[in-house]
C-alpha positions in Angstrom: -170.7 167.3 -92.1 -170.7 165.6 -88.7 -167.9 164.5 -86.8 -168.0 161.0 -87.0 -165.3 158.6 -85.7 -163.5 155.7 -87.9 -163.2 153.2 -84.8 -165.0 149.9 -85.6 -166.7 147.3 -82.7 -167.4 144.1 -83.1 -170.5 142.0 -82.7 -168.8 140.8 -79.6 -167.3 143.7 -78.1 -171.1 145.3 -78.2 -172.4 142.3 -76.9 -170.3 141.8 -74.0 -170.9 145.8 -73.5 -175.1 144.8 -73.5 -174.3 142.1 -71.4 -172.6 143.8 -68.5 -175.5 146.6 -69.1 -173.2 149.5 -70.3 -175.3 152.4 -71.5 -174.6 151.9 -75.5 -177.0 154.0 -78.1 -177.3 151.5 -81.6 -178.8 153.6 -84.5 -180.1 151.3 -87.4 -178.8 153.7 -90.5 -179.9 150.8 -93.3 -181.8 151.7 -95.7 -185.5 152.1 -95.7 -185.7 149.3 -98.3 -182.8 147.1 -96.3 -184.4 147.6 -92.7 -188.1 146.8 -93.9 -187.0 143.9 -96.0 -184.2 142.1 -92.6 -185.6 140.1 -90.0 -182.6 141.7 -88.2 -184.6 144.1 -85.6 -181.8 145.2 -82.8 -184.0 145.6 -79.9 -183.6 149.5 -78.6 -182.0 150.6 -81.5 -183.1 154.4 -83.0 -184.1 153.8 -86.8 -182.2 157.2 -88.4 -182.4 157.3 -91.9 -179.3 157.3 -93.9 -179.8 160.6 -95.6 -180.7 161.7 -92.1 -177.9 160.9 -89.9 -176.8 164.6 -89.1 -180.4 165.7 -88.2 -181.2 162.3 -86.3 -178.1 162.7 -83.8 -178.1 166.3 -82.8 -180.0 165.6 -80.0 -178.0 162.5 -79.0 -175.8 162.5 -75.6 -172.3 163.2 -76.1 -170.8 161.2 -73.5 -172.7 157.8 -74.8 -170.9 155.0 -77.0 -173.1 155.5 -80.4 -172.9 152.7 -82.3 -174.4 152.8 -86.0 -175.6 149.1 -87.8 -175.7 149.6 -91.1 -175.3 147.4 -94.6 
């Protein structure tokens, strides 16, 4: 399984990090059925599917602030 860490940001604290142009990757792990039904699109976010996540982040920089959206 990956090696995926517990800590929690808030819609502000990612905000404020957008704002002041920190380098953050958002992956939008909804559901297929959740994302195509939102009107929620995060501009710049990679769509991974859920049952995908593993495969979808290998080839993600390490050094990055990954943040995942999901329901």
């Amino acid at each position: 399984t990956a090696d995926v860490a517990k800590d929690r940001i808030t819609i502000q604290q990612l905000k404020e990090k957008m704002d002041a142009n920190e380098e953050v990757i958002i992956l939008d792990v909804r559901s297929k059925y959740a994302w195509e039904s939102s009107s929620i699109k995060i501009k710049g976010a990679i769509r991974v599917d859920p049952e995908q996540v593993e495969a979808g982040t290998k080839s993600l920089p390490k050094d990055k602030l990954i943040v995942a959206y999901c329901t």
